[in-house]
RODO-2510 file (C-alpha; in nm, 4 decimals, decimal comma):
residues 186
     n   res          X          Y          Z
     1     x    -8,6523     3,9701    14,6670
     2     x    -8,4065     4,1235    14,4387
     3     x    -8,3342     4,4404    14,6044
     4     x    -8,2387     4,2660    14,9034
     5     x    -7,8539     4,2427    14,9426
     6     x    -7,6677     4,1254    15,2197
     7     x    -7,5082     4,3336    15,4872
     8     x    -7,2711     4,2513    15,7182
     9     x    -7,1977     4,4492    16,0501
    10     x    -6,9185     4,4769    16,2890
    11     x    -6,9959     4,4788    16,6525
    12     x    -6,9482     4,7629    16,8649
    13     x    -6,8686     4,5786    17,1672
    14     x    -6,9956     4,3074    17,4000
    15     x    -7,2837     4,2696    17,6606
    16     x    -7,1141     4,1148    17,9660
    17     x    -7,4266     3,9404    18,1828
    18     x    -7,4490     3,6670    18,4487
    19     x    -7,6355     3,4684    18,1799
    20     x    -7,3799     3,1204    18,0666
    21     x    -7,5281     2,9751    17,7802
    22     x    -7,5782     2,6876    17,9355
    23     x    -7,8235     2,8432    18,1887
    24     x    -8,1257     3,0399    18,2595
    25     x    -8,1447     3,3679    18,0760
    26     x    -8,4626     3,6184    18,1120
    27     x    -8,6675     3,6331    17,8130
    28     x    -8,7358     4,0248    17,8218
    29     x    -8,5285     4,2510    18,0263
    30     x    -8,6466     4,2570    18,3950
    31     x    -8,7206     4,4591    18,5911
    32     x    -8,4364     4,3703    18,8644
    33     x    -8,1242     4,3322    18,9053
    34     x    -7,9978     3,9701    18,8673
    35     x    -7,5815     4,0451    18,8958
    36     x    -7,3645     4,3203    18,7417
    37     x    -7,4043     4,3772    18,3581
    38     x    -7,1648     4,5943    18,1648
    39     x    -7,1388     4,7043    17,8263
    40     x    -6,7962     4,6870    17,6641
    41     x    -6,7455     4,8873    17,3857
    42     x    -6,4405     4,9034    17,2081
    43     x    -6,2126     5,1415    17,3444
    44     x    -6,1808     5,3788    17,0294
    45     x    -6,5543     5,4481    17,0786
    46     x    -6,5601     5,5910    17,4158
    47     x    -6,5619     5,9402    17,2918
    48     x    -6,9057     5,8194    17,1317
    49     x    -7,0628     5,7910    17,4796
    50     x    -7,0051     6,1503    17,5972
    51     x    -7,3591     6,3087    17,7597
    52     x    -7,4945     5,9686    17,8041
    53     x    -7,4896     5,9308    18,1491
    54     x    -7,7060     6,2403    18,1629
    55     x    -8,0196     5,9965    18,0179
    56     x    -8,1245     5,7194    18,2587
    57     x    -8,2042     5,4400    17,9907
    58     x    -8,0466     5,3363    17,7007
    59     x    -8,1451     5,1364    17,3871
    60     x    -7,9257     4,8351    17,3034
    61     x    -7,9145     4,6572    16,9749
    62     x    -7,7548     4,3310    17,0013
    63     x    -7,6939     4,0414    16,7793
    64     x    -7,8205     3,7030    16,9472
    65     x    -7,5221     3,5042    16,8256
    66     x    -7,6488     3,1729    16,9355
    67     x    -8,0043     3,1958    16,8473
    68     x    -8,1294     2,9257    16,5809
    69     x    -8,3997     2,9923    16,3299
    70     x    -8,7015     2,7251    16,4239
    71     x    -8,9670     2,8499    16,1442
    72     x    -9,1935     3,1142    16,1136
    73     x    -9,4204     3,0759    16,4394
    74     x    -9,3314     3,0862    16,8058
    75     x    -9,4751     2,9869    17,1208
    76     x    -9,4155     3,2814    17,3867
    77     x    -9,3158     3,1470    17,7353
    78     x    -9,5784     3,2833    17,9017
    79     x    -9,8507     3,2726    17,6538
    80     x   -10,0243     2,9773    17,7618
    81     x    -9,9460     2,7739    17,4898
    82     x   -10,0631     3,0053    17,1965
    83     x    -9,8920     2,9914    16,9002
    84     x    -9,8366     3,3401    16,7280
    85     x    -9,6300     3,4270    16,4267
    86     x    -9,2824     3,4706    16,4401
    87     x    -9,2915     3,8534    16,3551
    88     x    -9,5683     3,8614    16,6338
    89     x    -9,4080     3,7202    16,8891
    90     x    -9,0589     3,8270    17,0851
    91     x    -8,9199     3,5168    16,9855
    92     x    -8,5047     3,5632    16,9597
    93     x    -8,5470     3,2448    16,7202
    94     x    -8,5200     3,4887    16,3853
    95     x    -8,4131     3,4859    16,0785
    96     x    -8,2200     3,8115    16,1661
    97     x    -8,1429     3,7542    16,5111
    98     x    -8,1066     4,1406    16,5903
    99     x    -8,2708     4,2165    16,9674
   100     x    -8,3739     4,5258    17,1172
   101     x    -8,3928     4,6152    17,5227
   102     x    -8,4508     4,9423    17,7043
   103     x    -8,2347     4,9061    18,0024
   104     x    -8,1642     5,1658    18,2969
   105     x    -7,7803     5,3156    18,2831
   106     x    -7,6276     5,2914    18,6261
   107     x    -7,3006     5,3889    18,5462
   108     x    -7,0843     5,4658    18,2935
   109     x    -6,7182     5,4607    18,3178
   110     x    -6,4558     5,5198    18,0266
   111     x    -6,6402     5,2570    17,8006
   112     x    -6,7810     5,0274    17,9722
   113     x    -7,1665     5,1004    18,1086
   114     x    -7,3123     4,9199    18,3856
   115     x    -7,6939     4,8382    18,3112
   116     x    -7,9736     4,6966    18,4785
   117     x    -8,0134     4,3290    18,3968
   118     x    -8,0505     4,2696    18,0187
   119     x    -8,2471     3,9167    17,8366
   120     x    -7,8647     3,8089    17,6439
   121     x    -7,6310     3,5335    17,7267
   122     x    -7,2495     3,6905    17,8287
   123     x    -7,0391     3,7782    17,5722
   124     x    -7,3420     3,8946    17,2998
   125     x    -7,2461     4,1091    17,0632
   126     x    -7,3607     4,5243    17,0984
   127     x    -7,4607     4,6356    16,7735
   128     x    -7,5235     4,9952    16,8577
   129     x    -7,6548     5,2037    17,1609
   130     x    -7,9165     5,5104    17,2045
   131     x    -8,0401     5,7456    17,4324
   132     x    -8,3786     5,6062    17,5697
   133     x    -8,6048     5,9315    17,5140
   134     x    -8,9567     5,9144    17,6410
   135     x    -9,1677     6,1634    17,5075
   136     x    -9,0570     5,9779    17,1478
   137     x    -8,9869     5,6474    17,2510
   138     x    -9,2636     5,5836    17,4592
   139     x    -9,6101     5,5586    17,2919
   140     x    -9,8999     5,6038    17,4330
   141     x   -10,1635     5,4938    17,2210
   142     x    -9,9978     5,1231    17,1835
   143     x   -10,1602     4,8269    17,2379
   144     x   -10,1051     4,4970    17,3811
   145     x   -10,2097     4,3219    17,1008
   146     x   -10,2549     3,9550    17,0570
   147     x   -10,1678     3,9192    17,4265
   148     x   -10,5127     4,1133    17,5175
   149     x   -10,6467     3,8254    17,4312
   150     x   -10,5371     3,6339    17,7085
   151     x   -10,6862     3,5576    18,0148
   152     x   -10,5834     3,7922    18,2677
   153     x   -10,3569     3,9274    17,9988
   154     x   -10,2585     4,1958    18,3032
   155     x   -10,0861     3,9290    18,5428
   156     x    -9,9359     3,7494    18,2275
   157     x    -9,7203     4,0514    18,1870
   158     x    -9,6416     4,0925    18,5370
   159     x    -9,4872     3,7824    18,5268
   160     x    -9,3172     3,8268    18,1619
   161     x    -9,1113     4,1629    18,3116
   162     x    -9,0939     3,9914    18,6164
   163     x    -9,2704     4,2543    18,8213
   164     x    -9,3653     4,2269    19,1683
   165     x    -9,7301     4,2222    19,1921
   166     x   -10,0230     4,0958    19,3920
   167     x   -10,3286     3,8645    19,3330
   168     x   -10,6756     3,8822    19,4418
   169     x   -10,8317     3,6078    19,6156
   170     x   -11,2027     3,6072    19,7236
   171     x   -11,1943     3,9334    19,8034
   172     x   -10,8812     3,9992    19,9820
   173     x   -10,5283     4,0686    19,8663
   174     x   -10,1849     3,9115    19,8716
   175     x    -9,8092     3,9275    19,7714
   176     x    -9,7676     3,6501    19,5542
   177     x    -9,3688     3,5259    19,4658
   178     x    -9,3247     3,3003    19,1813
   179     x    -9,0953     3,0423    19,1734
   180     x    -8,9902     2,9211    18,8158
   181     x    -8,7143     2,7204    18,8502
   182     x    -8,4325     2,9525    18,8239
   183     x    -8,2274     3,1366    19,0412
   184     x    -8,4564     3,4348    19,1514
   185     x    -8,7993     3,4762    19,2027
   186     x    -9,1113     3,7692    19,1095
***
């Protein structure tokens, strides 16, 4: 497209998780903690985060630095095998690697922000940050889509935000804890 020119942006700071890239990493942003992550933002910006600790989530935009372009469709982890296309899908294979997360702000001190656990490797680079605002963030009339199609599309994203949850079995009910290979369980 002709009217497309190139940008370039400079990082704001850097997401510091218990995620080596070598490693496991969460592919959304669950829904417990999983060891201290901190936002580092460069120190001439900290009069930037002034009233923020007054919301209790924040929007992060971060650059996946490592994340490779595979093509234009994507197989979600947990969508049992269903391929989707790429611009369907939460894939952080992109073309524009840019991610998004809605995390909860436990603390914020000078500039540095400590954050519930966030789906980046350490040392990602922060693009920008905003004030999580429900009655404008939230919507209520969204759908699931493609994942309503799903079998017991309900569970399936129990287990993608890693909630806690319980199953029904002939009648009666259970915890159930899920053990995918990695260092924590849901």
């Amino acid at each position: 497209m002709e009217n497309l020119a190139s940008i370039s942006l400079k990082p704001i700071g850097l997401l510091r998780t218990p995620y080596k890239q070598d490693g496991f990493c969460p592919s959304q942003p669950v829904n417990r903690d999983e060891g201290i992550v901190t936002i580092e933002l460069e120190k001439n910006l900290e009069q930037g985060l002034r009233d923020l600790k007054k919301f209790s989530h924040i929007i992060v935009l971060y650059y996946l630095d490592r994340a490779k372009f595979e093509g234009l469709e994507a197989k979600p982890p947990w969508a049992q095998g269903r391929k989707v296309g790429l611009f369907a899908s939460r894939s952080p294979h992109r073309p524009c690697p840019i991610a998004v997360s809605i995390v909860k702000l436990k603390a914020l001190q000078g500039a540095t922000l400590t954050t519930t656990s966030i789906d980046a490797y350490d040392m990602t680079p922060v693009l920008d940050i905003k004030p999580y605002i429900p009655s404008i963030d939230s919507k209520k009339d969204a759908n699931h889509g493609w994942i309503e199609d799903l079998p017991d599309w309900q569970h399936t994203m129990d287990h993608a935000t890693g909630l806690a949850h319980k199953h029904d079995h002939d009648g009666h009910h259970h915890d159930h804890i899920h053990n995918h290979g990695h260092d924590h369980e849901h």
